[in-house]
Structure formats: structure tokens, C-alpha cells
MDTraj code that builds the backbone (N, CA, C; nanometers):
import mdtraj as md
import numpy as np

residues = "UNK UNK UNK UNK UNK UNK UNK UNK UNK UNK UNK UNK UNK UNK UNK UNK UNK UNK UNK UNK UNK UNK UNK UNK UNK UNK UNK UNK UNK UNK UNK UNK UNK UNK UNK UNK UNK UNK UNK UNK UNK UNK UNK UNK UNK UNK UNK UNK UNK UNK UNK UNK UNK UNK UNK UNK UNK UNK UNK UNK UNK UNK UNK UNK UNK UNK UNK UNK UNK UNK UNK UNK UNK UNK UNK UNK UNK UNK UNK UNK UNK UNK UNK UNK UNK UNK UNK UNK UNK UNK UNK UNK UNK UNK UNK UNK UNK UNK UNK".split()
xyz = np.array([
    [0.6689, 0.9113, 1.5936],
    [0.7559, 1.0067, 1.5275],
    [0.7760, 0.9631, 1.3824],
    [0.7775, 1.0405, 1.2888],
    [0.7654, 1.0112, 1.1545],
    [0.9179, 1.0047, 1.0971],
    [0.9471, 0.8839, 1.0293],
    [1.0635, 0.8472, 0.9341],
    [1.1310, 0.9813, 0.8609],
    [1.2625, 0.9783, 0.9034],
    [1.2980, 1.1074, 0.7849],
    [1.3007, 1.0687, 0.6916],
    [1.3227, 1.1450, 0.5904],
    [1.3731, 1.1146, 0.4219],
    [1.4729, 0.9751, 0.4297],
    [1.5559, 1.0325, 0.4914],
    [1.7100, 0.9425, 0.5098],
    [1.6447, 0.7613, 0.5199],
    [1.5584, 0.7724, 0.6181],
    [1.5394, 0.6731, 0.6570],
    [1.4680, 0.5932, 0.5834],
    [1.3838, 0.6345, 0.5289],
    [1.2656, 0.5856, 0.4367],
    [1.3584, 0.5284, 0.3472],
    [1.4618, 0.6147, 0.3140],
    [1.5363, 0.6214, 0.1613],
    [1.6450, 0.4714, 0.1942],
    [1.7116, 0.4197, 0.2784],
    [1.7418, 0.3292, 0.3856],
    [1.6649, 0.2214, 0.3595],
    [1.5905, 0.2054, 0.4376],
    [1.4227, 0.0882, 0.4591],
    [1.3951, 0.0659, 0.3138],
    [1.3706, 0.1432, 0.2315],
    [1.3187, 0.1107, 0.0694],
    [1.4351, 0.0135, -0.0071],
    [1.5768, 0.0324, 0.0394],
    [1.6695, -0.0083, -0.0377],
    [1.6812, -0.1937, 0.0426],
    [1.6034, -0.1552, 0.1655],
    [1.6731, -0.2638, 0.2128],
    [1.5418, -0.3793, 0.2210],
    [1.4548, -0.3187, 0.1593],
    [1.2961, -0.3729, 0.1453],
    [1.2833, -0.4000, 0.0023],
    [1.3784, -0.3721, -0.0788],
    [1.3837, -0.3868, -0.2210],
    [1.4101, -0.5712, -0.2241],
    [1.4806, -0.6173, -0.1185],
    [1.4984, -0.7488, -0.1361],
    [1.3867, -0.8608, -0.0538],
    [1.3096, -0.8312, 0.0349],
    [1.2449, -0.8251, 0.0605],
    [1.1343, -0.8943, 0.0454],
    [1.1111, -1.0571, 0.0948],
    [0.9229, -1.0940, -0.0141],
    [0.8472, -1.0369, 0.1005],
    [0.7385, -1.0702, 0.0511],
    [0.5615, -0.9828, 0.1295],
    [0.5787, -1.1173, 0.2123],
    [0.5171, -1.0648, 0.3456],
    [0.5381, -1.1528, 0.4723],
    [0.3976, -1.1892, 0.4679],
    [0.2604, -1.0944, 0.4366],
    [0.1609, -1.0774, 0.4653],
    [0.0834, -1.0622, 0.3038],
    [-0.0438, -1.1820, 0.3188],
    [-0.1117, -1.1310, 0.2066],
    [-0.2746, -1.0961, 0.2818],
    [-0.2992, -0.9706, 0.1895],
    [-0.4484, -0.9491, 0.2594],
    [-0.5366, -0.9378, 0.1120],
    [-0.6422, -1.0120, 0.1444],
    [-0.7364, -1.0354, -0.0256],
    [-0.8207, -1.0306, 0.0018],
    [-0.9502, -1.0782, -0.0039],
    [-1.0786, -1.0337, -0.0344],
    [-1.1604, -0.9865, 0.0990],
    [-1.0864, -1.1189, 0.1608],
    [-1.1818, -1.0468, 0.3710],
    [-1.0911, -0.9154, 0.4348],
    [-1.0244, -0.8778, 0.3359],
    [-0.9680, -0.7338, 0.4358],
    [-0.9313, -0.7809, 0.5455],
    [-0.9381, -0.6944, 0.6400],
    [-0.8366, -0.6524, 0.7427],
    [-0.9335, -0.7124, 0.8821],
    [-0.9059, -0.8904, 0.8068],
    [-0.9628, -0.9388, 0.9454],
    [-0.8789, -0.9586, 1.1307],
    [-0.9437, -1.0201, 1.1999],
    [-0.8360, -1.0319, 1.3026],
    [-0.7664, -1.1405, 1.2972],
    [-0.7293, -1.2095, 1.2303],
    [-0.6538, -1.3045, 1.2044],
    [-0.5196, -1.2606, 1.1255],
    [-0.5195, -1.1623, 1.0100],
    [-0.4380, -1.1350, 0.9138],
    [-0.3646, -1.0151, 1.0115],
    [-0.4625, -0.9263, 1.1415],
    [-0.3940, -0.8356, 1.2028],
    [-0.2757, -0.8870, 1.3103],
    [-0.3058, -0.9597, 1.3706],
    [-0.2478, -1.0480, 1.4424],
    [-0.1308, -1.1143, 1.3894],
    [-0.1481, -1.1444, 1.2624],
    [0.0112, -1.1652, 1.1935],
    [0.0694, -1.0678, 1.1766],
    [0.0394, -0.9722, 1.1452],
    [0.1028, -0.8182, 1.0919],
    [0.1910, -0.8095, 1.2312],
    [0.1056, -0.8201, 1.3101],
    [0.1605, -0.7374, 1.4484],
    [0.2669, -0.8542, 1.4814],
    [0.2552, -0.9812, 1.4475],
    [0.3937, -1.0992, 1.5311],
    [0.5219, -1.0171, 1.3938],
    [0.4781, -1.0192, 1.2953],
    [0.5971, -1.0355, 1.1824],
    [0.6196, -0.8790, 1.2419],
    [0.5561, -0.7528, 1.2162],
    [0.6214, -0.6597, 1.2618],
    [0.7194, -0.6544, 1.4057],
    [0.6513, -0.7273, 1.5269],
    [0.7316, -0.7353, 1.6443],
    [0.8877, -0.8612, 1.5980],
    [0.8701, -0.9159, 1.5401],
    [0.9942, -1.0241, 1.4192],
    [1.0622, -0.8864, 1.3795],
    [1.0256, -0.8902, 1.2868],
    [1.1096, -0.7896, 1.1634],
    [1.1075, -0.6693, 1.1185],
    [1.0003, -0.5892, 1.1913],
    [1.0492, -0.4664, 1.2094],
    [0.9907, -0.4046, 1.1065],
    [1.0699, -0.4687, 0.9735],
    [1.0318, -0.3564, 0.8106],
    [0.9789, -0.5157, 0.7326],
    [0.8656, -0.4832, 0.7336],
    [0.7334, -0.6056, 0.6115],
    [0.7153, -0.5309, 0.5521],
    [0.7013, -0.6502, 0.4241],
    [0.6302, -0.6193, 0.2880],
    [0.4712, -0.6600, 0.3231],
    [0.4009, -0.5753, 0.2406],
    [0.2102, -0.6573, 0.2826],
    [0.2054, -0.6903, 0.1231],
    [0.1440, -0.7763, 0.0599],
    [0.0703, -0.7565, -0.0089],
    [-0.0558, -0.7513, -0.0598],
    [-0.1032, -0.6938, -0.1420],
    [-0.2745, -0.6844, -0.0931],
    [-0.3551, -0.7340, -0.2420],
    [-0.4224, -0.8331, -0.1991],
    [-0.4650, -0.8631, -0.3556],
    [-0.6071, -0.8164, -0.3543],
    [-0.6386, -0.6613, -0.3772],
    [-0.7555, -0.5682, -0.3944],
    [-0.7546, -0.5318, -0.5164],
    [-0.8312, -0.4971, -0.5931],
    [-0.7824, -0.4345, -0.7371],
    [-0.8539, -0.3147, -0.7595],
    [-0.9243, -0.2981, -0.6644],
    [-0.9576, -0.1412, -0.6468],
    [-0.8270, -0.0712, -0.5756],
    [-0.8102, 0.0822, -0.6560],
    [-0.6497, 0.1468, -0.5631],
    [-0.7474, 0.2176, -0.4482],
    [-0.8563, 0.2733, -0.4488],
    [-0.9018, 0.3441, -0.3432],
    [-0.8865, 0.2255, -0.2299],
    [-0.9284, 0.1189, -0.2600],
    [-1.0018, 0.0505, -0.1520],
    [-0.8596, -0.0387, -0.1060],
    [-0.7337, -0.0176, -0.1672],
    [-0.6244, -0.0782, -0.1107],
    [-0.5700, 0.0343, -0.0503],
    [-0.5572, 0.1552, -0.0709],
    [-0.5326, 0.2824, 0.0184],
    [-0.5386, 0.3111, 0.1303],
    [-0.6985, 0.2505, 0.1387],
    [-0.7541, 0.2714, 0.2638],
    [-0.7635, 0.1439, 0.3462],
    [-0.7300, 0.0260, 0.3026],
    [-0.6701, -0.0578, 0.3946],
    [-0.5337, -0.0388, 0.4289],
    [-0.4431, 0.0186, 0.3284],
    [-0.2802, 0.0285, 0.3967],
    [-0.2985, 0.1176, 0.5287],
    [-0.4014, 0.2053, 0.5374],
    [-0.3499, 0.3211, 0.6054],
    [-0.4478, 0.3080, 0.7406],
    [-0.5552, 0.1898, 0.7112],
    [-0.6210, 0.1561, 0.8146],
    [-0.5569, 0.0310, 0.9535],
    [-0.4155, -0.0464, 0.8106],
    [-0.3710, -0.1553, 0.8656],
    [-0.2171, -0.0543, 0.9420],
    [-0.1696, 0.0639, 0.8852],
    [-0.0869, 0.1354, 1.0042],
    [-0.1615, 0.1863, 1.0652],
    [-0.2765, 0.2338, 1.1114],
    [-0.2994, 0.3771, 1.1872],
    [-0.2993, 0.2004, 1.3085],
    [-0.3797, 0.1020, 1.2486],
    [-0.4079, -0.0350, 1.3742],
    [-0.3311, -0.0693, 1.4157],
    [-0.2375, -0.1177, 1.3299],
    [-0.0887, -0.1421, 1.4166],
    [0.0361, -0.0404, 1.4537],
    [0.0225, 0.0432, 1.4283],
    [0.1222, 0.1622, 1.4689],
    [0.2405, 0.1668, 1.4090],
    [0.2265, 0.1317, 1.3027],
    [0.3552, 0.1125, 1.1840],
    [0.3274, 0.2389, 1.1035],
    [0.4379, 0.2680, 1.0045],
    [0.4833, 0.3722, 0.9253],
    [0.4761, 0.3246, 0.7746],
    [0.4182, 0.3864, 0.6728],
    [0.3946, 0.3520, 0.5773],
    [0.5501, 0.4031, 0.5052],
    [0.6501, 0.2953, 0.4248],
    [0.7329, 0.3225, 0.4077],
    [0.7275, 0.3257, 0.2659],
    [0.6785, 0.3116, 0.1850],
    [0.6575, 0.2723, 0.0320],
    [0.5422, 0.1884, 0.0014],
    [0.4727, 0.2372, -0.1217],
    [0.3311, 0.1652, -0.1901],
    [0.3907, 0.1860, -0.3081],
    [0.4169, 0.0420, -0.3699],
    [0.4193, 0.0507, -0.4856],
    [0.3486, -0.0741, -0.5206],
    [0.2393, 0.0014, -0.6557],
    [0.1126, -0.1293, -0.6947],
    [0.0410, -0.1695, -0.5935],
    [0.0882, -0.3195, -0.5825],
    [-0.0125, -0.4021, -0.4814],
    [0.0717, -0.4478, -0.3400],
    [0.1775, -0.3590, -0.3415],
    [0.2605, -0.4186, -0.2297],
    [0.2918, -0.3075, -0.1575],
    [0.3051, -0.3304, -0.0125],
    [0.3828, -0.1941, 0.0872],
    [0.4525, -0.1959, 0.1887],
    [0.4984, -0.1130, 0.1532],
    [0.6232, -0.1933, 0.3153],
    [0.6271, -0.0840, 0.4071],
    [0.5926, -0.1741, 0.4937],
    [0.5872, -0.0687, 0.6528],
    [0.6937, -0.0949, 0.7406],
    [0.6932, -0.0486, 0.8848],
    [0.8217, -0.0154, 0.9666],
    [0.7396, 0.0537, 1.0696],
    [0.7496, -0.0209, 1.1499],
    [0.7339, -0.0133, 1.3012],
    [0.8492, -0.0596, 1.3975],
    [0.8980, 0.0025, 1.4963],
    [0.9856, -0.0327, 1.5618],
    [0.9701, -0.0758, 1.6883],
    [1.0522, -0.1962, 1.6897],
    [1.0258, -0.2926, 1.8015],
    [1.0528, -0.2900, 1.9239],
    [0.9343, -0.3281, 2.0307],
    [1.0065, -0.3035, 2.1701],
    [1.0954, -0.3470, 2.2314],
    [1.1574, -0.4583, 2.1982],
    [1.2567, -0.5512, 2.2260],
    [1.2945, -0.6242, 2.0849],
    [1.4008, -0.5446, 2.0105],
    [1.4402, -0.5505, 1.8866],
    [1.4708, -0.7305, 1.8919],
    [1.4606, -0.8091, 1.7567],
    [1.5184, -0.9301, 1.7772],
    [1.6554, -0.9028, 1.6918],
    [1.7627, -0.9510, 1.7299],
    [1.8742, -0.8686, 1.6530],
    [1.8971, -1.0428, 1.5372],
    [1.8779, -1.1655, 1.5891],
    [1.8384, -1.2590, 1.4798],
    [1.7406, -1.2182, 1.3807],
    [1.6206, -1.1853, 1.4197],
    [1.4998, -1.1730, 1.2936],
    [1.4988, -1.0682, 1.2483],
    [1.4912, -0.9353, 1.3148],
    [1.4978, -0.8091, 1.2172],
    [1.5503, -0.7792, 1.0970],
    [1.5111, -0.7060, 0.9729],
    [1.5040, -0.6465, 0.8676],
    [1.6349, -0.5698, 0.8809],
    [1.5959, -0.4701, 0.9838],
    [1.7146, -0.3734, 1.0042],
    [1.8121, -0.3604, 1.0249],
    [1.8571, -0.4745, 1.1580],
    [1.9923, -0.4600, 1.2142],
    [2.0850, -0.5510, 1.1648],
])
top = md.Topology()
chain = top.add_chain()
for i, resn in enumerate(residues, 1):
    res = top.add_residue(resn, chain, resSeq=i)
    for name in ("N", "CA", "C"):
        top.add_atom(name, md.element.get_by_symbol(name[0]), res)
traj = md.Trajectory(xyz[None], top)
């Protein structure tokens, strides 16, 4: 189900403080870097990625290749950084972003 406005608008303010949990650079979207995505997202809910690509097509299409894989919500791209939001099956109410 897709983020309302509200929410996005929420998550961005609270992702503004926020460092990148995740860096992805030249090997892309190996299984090693996915596998973190997916512990820190099941952690915290709302990550920063950052992506050190310097092509924008070719960081585009990893943000949107690294949600459609992990089932997260693209919450903001700004530059080289993005913060997603996937919600957890068993929220950690210590580690989460959100609560």
C-alpha cells in the first residue's frame, strides 16, 4: 500500500536527521549490500541508502530496483542519497526510526 502525502511528509522530516545506514558504489546491488538493506530495514524501518554512482540514470534504476527487491517505499531521492520505509513485521520499538 503506498505512503500518503501525510506520511511521506512525516518520514522526510524525521529522515532529515538521519545518516545513510547503507552505502552502494561501484558493484551495485550485490547480495551482500541486499542483505544489509533488508537487516537495517527489519531494525529501523525508515534508512537512508547512499549510492556512490555518478550516473543519475543508473542510480534511479538501482533505487527502484533495490525497493521493488526489498519491498520498501521510496520516500525521498535527493542527489546521492534516499530514504526508504518499509514496515516491519515485528516492529523493534528500541531500534526503529519511527516509533
Amino acid at each position: 500500500m503506498p505512503l500518503s502525502t501525510l506520511l511521506k511528509k512525516q518520514y522526510r522530516t524525521i529522515g532529515h536527521n538521519l545518516n545513510p545506514i547503507v552505502t552502494i558504489a561501484g558493484n551495485g546491488l550485490s547480495e551482500s549490500v541486499l542483505t544489509e538493506v533488508e537487516r537495517a530495514l527489519d531494525d529501523h524501518e525508515l534508512i537512508k541508502v547512499k549510492l556512490a554512482i555518478t550516473d543519475r540514470l543508473a542510480r534511479q534504476e538501482t533505487i527502484q530496483t533495490l525497493c521493488h527487491s526489498s519491498g520498501a517505499e521510496l520516500v525521498q531521492e535527493i542527489g546521492k542519497v534516499a530514504l526508504i520505509y518499509r514496515q516491519a513485521k515485528k516492529p523493534k520499538i528500541t531500534t526503529s526510526n519511527i516509533r
